[in-house]
C-alpha positions in Angstrom: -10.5 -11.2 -25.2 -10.0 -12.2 -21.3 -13.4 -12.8 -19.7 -15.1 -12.5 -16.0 -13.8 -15.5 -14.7 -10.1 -15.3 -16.1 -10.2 -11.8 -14.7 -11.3 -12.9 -11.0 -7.8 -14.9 -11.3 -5.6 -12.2 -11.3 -7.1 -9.7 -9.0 -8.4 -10.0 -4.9 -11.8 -9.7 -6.0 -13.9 -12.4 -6.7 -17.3 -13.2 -8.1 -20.0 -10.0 -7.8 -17.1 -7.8 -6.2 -15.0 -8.2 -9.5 -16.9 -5.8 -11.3 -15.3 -5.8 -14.8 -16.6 -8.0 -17.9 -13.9 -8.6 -20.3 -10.6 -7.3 -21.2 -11.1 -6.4 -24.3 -7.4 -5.1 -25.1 -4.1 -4.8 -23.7 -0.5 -4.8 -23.8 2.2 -3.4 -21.9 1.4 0.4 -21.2 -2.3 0.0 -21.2 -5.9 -2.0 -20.6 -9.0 -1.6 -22.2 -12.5 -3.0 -19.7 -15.7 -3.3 -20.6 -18.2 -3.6 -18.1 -22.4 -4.2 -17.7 -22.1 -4.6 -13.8 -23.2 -0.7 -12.9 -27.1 -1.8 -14.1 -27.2 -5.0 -11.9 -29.0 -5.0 -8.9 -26.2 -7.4 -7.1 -23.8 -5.2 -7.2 -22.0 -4.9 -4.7 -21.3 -1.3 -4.5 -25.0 -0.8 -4.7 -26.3 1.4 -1.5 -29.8 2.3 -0.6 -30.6 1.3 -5.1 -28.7 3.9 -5.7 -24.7 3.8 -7.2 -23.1 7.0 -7.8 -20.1 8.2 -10.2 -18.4 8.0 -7.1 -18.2 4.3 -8.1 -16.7 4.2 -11.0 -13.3 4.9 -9.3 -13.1 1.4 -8.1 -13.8 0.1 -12.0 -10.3 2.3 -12.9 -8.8 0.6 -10.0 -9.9 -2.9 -10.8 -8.6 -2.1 -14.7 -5.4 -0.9 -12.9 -5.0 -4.6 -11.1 -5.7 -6.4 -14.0 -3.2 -5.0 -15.9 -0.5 -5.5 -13.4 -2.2 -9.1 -13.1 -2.0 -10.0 -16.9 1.7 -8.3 -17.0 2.6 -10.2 -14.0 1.2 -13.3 -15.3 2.9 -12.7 -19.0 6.4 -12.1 -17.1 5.8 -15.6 -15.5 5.9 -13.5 -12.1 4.2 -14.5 -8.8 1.6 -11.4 -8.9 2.6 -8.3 -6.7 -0.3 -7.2 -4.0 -0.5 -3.7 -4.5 -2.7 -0.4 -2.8 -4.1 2.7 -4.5 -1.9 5.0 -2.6 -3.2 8.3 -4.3 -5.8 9.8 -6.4 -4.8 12.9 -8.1 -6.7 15.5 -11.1 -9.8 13.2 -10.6 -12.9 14.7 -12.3 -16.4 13.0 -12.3 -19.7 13.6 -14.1 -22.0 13.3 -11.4 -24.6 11.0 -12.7 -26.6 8.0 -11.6 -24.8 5.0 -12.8 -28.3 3.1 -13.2 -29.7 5.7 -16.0 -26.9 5.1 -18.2 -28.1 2.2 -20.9 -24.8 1.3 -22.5 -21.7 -0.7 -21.3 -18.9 1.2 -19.4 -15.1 1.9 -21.3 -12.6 1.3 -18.5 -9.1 2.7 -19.9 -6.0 2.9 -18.2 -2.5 3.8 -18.8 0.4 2.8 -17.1 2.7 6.5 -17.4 5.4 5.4 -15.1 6.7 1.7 -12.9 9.3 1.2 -10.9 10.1 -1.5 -8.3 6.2 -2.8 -8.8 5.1 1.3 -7.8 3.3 2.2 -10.6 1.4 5.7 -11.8 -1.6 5.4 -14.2 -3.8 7.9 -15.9 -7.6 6.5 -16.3 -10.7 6.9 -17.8 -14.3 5.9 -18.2 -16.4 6.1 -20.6 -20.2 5.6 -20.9 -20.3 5.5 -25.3 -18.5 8.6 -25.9 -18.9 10.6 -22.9 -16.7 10.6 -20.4 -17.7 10.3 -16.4 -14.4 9.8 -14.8 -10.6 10.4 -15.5 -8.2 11.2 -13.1 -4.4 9.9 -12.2 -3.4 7.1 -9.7 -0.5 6.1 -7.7 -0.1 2.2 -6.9 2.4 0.8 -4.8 3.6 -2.2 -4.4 3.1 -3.7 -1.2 6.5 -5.7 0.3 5.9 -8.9 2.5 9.5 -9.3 4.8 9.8 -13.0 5.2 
């Protein structure tokens, strides 16, 4: 199991803004998150004590970079910066993330990479019901020196 603080290592996001818990699986195709953070006050995504569904698309994200992170890291690469290029098929339970008592499912999985561009279908769950799951398109970003 990789925890908060390993997971702030391998993507941008540090501290209240890395909003994933633990890892608690993974290998090459796939990542499994849990997360708490969508019931604390602090966090950061938090507007007017309200955070929306809406949300939970930057928890897929965040599972997405991990994955690349720990892959990255396992390849003994230098970590690729990547951007969420696209968002395709999404579909969210509207819903008030603060009413829901139990500890989010974050799953992703990689369905296609090339040259550090990668597709990924996603999903999370709140116990067995599912609030978001969609497809997304990450590419890599290149850095000319």
């Amino acid at each position: 199991m990789i925890y908060h603080d390993e997971i702030c290592q391998l993507i941008p996001h540090s501290f209240d803004m890395c909003l994933l818990d633990k890892v608690e699986s993974w290998d090459e195709n796939s990542i499994i998150c849990c997360s708490d953070s969508h019931r604390l006050k602090t966090n950061p995504l938090v507007r007017e004590q309200h955070l929306s569904s809406i949300h939970l698309l930057e928890y897929a994200a965040q599972a997405m970079a991990v994955h690349g992170g720990l892959h990255d890291r396992e390849q003994v690469l230098k970590m690729t910066e990547g951007y969420l290029a696209s968002l395709r098929n999404v579909k969210i339970d509207l819903c008030e993330l603060k009413n829901i008592p139990s500890e989010l499912r974050i799953e992703a999985t990689k369905i296609m990479s090339q040259a550090g561009n990668m597709i990924y279908n996603f999903s999370v769950f709140a116990e067995d019901a599912l609030l978001v799951s969609g497809r997304a398109t990450v590419v890599a970003v290149s850095h000319n020196e």
